[in-house]
Each structure stands twice: as C-alpha cells, then as structure tokens.
N, CA, C and O of each residue as an XYZ file, in Angstrom:
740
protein
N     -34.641     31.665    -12.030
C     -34.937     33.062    -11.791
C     -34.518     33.407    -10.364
O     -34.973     32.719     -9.450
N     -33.772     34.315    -10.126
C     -33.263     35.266     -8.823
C     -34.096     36.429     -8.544
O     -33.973     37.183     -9.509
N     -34.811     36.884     -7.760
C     -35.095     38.038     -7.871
C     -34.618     38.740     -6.519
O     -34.353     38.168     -5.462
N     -34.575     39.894     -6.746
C     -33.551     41.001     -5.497
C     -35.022     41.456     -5.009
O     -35.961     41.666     -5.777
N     -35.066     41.579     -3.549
C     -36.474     42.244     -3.421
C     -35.785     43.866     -1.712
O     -34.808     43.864     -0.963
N     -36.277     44.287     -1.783
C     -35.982     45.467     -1.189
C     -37.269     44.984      0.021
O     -38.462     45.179     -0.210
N     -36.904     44.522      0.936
C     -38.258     44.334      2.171
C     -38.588     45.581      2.765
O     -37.650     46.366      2.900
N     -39.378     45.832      3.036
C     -40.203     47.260      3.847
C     -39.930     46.948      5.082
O     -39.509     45.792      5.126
N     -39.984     47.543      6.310
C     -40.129     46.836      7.597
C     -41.987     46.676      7.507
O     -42.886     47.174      6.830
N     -41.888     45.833      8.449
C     -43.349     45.082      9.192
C     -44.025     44.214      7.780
O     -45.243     44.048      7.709
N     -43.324     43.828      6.969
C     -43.499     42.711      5.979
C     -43.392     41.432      6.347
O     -42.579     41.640      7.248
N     -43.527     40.484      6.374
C     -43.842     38.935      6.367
C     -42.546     38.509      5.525
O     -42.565     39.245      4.538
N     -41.632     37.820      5.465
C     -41.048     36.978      4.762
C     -41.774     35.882      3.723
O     -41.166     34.934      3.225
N     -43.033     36.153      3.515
C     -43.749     34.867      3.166
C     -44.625     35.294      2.484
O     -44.751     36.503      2.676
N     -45.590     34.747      1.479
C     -46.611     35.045      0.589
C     -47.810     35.100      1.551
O     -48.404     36.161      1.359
N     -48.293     34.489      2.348
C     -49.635     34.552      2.604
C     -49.198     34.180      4.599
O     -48.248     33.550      5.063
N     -50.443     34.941      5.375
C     -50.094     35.090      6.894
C     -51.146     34.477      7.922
O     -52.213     34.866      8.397
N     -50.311     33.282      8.054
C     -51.306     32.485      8.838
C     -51.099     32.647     10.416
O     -51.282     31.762     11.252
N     -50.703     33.889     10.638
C     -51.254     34.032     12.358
C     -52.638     34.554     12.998
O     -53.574     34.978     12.320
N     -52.635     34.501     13.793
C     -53.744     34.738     14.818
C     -53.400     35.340     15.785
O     -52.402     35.121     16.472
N     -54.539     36.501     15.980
C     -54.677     37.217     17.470
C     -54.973     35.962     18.264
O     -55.309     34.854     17.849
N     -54.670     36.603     20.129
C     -55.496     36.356     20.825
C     -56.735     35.681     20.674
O     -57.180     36.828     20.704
N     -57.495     35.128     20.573
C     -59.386     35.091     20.515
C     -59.011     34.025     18.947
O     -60.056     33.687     18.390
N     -57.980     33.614     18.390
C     -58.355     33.194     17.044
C     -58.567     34.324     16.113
O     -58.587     33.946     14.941
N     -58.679     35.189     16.225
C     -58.705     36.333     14.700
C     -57.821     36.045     14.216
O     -56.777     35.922     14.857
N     -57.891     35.812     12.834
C     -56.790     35.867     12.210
C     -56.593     37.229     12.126
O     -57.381     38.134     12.401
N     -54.593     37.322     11.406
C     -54.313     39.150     11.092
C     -54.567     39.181      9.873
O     -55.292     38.401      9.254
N     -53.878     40.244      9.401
C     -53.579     40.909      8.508
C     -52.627     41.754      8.186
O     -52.838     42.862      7.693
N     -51.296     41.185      8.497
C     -50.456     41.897      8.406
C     -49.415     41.583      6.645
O     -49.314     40.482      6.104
N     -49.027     42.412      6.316
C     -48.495     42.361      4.911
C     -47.515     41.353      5.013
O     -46.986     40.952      6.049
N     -47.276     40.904      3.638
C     -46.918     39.979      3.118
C     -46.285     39.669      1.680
O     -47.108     39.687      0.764
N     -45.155     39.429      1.382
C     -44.754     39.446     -0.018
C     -45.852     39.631     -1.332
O     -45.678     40.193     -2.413
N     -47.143     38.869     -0.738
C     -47.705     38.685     -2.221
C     -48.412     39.911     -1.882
O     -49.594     39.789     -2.201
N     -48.099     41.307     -1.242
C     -48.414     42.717     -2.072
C     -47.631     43.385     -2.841
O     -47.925     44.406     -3.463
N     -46.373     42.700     -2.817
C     -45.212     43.448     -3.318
C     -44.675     42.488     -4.768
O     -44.078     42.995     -5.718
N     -45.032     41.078     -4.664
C     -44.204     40.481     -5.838
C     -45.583     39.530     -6.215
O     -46.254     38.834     -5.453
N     -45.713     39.726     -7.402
C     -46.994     38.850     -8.283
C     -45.953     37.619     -9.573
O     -46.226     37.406    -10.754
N     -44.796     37.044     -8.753
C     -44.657     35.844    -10.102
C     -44.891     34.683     -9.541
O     -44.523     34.582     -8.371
N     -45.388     33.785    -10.025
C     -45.339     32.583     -9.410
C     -44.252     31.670     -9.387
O     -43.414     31.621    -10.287
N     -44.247     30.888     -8.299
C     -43.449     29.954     -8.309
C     -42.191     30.032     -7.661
O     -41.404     29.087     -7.628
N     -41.883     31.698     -6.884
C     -40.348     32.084     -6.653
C     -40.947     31.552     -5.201
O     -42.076     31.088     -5.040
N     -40.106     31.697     -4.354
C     -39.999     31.108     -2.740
C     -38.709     32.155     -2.083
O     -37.642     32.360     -2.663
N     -39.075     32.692     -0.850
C     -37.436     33.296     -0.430
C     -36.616     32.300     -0.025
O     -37.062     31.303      0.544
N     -35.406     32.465     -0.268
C     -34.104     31.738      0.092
C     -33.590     32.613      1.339
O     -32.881     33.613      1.451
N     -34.333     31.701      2.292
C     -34.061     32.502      3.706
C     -35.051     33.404      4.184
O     -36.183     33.526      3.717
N     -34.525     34.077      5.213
C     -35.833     35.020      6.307
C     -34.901     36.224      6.732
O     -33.702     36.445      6.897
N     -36.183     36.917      6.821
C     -35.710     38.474      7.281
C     -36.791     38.749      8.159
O     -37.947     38.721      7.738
N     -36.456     39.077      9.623
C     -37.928     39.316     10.587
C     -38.666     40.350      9.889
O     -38.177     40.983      8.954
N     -39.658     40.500     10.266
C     -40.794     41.508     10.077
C     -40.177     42.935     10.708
O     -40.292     44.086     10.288
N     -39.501     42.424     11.841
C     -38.736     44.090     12.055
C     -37.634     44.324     11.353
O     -36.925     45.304     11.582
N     -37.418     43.588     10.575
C     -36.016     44.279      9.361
C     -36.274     44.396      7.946
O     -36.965     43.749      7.159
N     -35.622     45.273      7.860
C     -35.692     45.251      6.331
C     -34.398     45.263      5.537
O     -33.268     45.236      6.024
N     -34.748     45.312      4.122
C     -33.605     45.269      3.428
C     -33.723     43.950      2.129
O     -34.703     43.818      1.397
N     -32.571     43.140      2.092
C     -32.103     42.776      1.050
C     -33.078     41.075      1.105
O     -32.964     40.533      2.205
N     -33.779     40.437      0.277
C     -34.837     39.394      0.556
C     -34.558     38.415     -0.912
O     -35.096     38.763     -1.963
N     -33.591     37.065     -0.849
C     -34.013     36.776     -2.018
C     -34.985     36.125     -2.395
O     -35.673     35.678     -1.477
N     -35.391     35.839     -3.671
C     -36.318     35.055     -3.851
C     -36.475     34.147     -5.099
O     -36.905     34.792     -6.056
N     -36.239     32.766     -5.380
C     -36.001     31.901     -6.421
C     -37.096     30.726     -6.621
O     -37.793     30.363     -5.674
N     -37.221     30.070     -8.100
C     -37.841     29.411     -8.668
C     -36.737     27.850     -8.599
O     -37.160     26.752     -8.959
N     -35.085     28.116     -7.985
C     -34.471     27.456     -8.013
C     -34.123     26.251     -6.681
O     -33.051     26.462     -6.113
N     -34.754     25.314     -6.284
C     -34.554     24.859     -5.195
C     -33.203     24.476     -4.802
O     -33.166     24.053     -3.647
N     -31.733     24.501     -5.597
C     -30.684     24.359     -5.607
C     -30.219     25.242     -4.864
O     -29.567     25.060     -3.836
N     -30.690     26.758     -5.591
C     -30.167     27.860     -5.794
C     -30.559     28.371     -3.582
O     -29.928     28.820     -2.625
N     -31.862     27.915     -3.881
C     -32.384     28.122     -2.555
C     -31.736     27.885     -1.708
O     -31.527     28.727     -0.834
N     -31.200     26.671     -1.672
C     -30.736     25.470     -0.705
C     -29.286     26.436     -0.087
O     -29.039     26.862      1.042
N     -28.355     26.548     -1.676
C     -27.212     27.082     -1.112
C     -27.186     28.709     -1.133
O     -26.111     29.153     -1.538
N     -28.006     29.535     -0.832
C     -28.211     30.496      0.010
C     -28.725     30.651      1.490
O     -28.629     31.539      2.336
N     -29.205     29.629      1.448
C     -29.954     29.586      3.185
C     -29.398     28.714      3.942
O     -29.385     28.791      5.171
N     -28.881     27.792      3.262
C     -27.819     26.682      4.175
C     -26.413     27.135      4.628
O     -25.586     27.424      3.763
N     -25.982     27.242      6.431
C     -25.194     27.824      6.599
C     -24.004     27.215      6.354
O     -22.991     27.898      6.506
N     -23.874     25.820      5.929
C     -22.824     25.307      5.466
C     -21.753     25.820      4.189
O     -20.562     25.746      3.884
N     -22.562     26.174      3.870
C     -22.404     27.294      2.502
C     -21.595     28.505      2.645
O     -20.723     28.836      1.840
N     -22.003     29.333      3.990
C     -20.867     30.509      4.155
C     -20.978     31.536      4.058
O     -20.218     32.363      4.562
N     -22.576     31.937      2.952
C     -22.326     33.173      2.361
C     -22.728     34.289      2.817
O     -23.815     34.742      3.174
N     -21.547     34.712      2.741
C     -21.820     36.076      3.774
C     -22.849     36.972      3.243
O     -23.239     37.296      2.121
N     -23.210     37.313      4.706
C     -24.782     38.123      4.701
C     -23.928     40.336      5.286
O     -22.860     40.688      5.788
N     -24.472     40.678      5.079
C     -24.084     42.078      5.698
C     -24.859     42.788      5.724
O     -25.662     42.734      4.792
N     -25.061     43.862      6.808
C     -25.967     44.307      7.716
C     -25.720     45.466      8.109
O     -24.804     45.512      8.932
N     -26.341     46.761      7.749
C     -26.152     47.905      8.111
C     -27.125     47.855      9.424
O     -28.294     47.468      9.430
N     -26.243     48.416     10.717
C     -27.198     48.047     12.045
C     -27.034     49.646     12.519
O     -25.876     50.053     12.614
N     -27.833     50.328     12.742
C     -28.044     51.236     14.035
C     -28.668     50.101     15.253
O     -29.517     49.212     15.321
N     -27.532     50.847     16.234
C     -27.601     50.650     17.648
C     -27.804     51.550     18.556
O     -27.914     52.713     18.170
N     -27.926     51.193     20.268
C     -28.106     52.173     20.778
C     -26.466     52.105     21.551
O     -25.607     51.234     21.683
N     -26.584     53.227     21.862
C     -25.199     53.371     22.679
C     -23.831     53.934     22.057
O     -23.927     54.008     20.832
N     -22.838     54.267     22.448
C     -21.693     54.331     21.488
C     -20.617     53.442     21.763
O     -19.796     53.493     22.678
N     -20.753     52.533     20.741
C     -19.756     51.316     20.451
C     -18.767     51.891     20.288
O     -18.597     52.910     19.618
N     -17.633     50.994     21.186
C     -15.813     51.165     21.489
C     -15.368     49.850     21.348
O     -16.000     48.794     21.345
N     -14.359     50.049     21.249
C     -12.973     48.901     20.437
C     -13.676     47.616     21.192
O     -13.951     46.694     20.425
N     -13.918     47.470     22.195
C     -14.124     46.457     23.321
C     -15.294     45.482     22.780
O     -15.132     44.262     22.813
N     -16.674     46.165     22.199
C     -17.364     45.461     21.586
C     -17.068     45.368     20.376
O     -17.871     44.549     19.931
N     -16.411     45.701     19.565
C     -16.369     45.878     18.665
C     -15.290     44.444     18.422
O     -15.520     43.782     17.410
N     -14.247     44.030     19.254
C     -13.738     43.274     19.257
C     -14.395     42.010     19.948
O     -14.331     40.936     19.350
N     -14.833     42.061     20.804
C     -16.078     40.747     21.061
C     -16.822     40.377     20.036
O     -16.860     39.151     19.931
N     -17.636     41.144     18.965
C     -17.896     40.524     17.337
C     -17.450     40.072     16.804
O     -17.937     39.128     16.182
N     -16.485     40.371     16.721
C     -15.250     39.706     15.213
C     -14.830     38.487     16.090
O     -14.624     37.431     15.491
N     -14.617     38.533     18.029
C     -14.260     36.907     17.836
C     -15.353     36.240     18.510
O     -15.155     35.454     19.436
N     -16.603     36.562     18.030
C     -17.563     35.511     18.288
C     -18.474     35.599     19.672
O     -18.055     35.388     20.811
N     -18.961     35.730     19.535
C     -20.207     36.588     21.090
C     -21.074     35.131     21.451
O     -21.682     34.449     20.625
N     -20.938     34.844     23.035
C     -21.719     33.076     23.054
C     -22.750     34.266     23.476
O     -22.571     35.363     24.006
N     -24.603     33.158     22.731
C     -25.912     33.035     22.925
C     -26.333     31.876     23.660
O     -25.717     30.909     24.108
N     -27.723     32.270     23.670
C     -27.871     31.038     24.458
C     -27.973     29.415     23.551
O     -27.974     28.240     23.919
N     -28.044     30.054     22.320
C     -27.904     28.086     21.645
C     -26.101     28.425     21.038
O     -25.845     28.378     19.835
N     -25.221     28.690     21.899
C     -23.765     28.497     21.363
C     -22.900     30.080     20.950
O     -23.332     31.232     20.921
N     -21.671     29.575     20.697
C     -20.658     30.677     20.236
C     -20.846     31.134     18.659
O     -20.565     30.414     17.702
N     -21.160     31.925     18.613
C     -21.443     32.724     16.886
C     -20.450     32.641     16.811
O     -19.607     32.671     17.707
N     -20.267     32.454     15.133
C     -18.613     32.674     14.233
C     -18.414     34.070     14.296
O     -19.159     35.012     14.567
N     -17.371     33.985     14.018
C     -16.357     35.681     14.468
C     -17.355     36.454     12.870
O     -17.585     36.083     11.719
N     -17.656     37.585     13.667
C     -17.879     38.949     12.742
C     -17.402     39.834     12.025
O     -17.233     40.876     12.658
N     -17.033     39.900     10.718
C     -16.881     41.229     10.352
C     -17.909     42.224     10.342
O     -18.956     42.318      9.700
N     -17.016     43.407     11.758
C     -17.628     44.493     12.078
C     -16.894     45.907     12.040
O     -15.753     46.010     12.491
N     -17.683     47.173     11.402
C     -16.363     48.231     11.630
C     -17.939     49.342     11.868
O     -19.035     49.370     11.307
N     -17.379     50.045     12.855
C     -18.310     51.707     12.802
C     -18.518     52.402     11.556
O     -17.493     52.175     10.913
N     -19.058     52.911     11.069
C     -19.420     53.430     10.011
C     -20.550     54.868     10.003
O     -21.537     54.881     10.738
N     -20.328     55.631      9.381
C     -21.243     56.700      9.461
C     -22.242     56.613      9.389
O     -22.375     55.605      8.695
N     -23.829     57.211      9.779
C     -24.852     56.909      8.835
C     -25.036     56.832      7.471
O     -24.930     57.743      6.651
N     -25.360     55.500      7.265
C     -26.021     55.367      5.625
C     -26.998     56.469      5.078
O     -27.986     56.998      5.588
N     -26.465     56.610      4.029
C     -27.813     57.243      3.417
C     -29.125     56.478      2.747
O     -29.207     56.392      1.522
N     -30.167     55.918      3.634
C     -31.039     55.285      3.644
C     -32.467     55.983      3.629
O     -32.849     57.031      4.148
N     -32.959     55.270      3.046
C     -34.975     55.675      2.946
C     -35.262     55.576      4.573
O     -34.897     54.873      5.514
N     -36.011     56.542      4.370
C     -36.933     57.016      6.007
C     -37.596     55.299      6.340
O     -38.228     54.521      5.626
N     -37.226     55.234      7.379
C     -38.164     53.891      8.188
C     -39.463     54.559      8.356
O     -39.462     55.778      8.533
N     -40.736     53.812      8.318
C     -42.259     53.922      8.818
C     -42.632     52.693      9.456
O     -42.961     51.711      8.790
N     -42.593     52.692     10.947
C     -42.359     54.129     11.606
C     -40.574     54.302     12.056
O     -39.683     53.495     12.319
N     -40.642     55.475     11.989
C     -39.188     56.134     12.092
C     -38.995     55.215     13.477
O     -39.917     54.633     14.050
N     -37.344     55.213     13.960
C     -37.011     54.461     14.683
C     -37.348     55.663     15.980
O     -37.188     56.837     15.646
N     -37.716     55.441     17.146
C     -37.539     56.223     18.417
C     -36.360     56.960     18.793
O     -35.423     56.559     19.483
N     -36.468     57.715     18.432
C     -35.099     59.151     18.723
C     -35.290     59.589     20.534
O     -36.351     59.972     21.029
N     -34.128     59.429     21.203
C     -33.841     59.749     22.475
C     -32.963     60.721     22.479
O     -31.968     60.268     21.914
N     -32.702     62.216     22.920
C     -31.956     62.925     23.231
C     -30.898     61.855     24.107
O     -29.866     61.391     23.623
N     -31.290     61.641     25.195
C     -30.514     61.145     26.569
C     -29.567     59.721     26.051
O     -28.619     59.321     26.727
N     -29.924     59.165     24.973
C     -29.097     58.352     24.557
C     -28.807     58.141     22.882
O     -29.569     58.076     21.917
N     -27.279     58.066     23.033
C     -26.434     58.112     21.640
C     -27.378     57.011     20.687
O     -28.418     56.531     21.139
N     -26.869     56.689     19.322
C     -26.757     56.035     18.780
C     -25.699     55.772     17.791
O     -25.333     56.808     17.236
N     -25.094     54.705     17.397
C     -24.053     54.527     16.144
C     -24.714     53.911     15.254
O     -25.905     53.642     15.407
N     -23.831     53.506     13.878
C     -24.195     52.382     12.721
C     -22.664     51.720     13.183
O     -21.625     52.059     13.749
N     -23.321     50.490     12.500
C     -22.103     49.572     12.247
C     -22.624     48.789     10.616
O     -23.491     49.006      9.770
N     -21.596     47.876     10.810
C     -21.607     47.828      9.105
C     -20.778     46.106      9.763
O     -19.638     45.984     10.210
N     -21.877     44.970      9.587
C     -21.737     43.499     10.321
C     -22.115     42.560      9.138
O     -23.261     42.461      8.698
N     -21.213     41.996      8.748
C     -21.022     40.591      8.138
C     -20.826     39.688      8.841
O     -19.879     39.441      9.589
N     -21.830     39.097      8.596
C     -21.774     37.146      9.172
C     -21.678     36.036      7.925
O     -21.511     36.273      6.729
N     -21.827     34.846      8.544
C     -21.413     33.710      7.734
C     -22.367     32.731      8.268
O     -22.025     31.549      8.238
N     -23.416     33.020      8.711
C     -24.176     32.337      9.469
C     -25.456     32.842      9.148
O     -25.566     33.844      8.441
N     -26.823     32.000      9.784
C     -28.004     32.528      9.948
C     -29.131     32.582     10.721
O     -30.260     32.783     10.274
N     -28.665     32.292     12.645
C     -29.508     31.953     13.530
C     -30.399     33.203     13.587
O     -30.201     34.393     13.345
N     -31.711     32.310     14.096
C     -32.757     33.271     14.532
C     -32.192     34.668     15.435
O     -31.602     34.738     16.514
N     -32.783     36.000     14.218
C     -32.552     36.815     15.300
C     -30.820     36.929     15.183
O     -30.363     37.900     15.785
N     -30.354     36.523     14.857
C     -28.751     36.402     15.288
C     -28.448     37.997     15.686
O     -28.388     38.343     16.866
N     -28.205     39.237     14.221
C     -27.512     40.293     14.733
C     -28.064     40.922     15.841
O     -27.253     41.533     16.536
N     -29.679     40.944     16.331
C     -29.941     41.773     17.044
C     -29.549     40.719     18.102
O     -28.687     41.371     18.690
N     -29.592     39.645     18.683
C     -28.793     39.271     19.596
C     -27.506     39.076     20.183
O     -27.215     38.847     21.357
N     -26.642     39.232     18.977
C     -25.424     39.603     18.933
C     -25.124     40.799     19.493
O     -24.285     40.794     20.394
N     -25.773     42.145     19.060
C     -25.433     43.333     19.466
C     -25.857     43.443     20.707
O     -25.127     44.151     21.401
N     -26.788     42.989     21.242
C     -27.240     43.429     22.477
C     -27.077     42.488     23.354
O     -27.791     42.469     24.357
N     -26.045     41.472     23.123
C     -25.253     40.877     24.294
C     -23.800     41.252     24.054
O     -22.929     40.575     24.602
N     -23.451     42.344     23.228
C     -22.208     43.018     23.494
C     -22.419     44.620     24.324
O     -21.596     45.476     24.648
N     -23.975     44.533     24.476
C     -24.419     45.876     25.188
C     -25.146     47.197     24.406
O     -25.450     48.266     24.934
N     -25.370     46.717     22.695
C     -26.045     47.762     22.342
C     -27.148     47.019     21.429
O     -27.146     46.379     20.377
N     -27.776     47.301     22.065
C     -29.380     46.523     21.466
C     -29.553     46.972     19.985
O     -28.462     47.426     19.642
N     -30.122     47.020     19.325
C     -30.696     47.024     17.465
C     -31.551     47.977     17.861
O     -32.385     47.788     18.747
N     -31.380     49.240     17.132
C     -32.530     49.944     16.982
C     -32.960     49.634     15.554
O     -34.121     49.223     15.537
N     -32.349     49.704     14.255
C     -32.798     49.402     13.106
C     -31.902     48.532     12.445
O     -30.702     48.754     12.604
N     -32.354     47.309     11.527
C     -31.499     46.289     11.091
C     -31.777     46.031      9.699
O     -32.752     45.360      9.360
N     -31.053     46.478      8.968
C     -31.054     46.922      7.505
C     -29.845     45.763      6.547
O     -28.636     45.990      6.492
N     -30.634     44.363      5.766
C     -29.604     43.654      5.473
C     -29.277     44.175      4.058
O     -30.192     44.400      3.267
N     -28.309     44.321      3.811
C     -27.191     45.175      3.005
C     -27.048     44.345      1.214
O     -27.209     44.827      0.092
N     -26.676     42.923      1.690
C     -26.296     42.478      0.660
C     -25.974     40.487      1.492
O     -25.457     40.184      2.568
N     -26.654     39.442      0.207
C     -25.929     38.555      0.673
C     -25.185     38.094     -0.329
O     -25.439     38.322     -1.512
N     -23.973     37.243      0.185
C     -22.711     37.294     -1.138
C     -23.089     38.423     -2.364
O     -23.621     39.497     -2.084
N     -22.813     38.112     -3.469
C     -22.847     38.790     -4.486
C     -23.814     40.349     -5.009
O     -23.682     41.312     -5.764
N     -24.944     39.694     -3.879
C     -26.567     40.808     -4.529
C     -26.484     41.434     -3.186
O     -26.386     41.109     -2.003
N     -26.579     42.561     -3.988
C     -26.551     43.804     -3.053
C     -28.138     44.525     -3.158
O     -28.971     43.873     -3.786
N     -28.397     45.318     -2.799
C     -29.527     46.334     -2.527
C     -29.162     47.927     -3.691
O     -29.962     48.785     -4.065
N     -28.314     47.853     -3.857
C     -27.971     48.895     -4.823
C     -29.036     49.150     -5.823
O     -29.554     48.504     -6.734
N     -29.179     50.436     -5.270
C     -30.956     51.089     -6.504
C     -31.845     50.430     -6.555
O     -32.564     50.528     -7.549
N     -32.196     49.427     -5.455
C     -33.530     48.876     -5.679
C     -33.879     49.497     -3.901
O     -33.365     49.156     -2.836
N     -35.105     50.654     -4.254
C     -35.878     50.992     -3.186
C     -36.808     49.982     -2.943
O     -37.370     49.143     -3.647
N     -36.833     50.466     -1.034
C     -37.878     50.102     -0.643
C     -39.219     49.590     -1.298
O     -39.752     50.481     -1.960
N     -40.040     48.167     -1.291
C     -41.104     47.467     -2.039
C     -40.746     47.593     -2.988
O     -41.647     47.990     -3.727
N     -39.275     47.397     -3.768
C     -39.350     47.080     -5.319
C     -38.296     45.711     -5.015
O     -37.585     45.419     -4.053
N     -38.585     45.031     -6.360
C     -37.568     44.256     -6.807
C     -37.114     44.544     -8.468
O     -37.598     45.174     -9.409
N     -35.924     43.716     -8.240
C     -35.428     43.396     -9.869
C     -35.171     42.071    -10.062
O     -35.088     41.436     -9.011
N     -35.014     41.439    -11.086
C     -34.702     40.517    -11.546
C     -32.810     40.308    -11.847
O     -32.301     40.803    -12.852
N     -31.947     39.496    -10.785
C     -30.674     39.438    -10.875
C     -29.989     38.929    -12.023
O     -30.127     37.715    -12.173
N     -29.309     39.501    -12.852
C     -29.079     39.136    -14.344
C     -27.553     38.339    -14.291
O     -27.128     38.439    -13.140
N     -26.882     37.808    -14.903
C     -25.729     36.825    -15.113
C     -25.869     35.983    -13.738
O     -25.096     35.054    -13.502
C-alpha cells in the first residue's frame, strides 16, 4: 500500500509526538495520526513541520527504503516562495550545486515560475510591502536536513513557504490539504 498524503503546515511527520517544553511538559502539537487512521503505513521520508505538501506513506519496507534512500535519486520537487527577487546569478548557483556546511549539494533543477495556484497557508506567510517575493519551482535528487531552505538562503533568498510538489512519479494533483489517497498501479 502507497498512500499520497497532502501535509498541512505545523504537522509532525510522524504518528505520535514525543517532545517536550521547557519544564518537561510534554506538547501537543499535531501529528499524522489526526489525519490518517490505517495501520501499519510508516512515511518514506520527512517533511519539517514548517512545510507542507506531498508526504508518502507505506506498509512496504522495500518500497520505503527506495524512496528515502538518496542513493536511489528520486527526484523530489518543490514549489518554494522566497524572499527577494531571484536573477540568473542564483539561479545558476542551484543548478551547479550551492556548498553547506556538511558539503556541496548536487546541482538543482531550478526555473522562476509564477505563483502557484495553491490553498491559503494557516498561518498565511508574513507579507512585507518593503520586500519582493518570487516562486521557484526546485528539483533535487537528494534529501539533507532542511536542504531547500538552506539552499535558498545561502544563494541569498531565504524560504518563506516550502511546498513539496511531487516525489518521482506521485504528485499532489487533487489531493487537498489533510487528505490522502491511496496510489493505484
């Protein structure tokens, strides 16, 4: 079983949330098991709590393995609002690979792109008169912590919203926000 899940922002990658405040409180912050009731699926891979978008989730530990293992390849893509207005210059530092501090990322497919027509974020992203924003539209082949928003904002435009698109094959197509489907063939 595959299932496509549509992540909300400020969701958990995970069924159940074992952090703690300060003082030992535990939280309460959401978590897959409000959104998906089957047993036995696991995500194949992570999506921070500040992103949302495309989340798989399988009963297949194979299936798991070669989606989350970067040996594998499979490209991930990423509708990103940024801040600033991106020119050829960063735009070409992506595609050949931007060094972090654990190493040189593989080259990016990246191109500007209009705004998506996307579901309202809660909470909406912070709107600044005094400064621009673009989308870009970023495929990787990789999956370090954090990667795109560190990527972008060591080419100079930080992540305002990070929306994953599709990995290889499964896309986000008609599955809103807190729904899933079940991926068929």
């Amino acid at each position: 079983m595959l299932i496509l899940f549509n992540k909300p922002y400020d969701v958990l990658s995970q069924f159940t949330d074992r952090g703690t405040q300060t003082g030992g409180t535990p939280t309460a912050r959401p978590t897959l098991s409000a959104f998906i009731a089957v047993p036995g699926v696991y995500p194949a891979g992570r999506l921070d709590r500040d992103s949302e978008g495309l989340l798989l989730l399988t009963d297949d530990g194979r299936l798991q393995a070669r989606i989350a293992d970067p040996k594998f390849k499979m490209p991930k893509t990423y509708l990103v609002q940024v801040e600033g207005d991106v020119q050829a210059a960063a735009l070409e530092r992506l595609r050949r690979g931007v060094e972090l501090n654990d190493g040189l990322t593989r080259p990016a497919l990246v191109e500007r792109i209009d705004p998506p027509a996307l579901w309202p974020r809660d909470p909406p992203v912070r709107f600044r008169k005094s400064v621009p924003d673009c989308w870009l539209r970023l495929t990787i082949h990789e999956g370090r912590n954090r990667q795109v928003r560190r990527m972008t904002a060591a080419v100079g435009h930080p992540t305002l919203r990070l929306v994953r698109w599709s990995i290889g094959e499964w896309t986000l197509d008609g599955i809103e926000p807190g729904t899933w489907r079940e991926a068929t063939g």
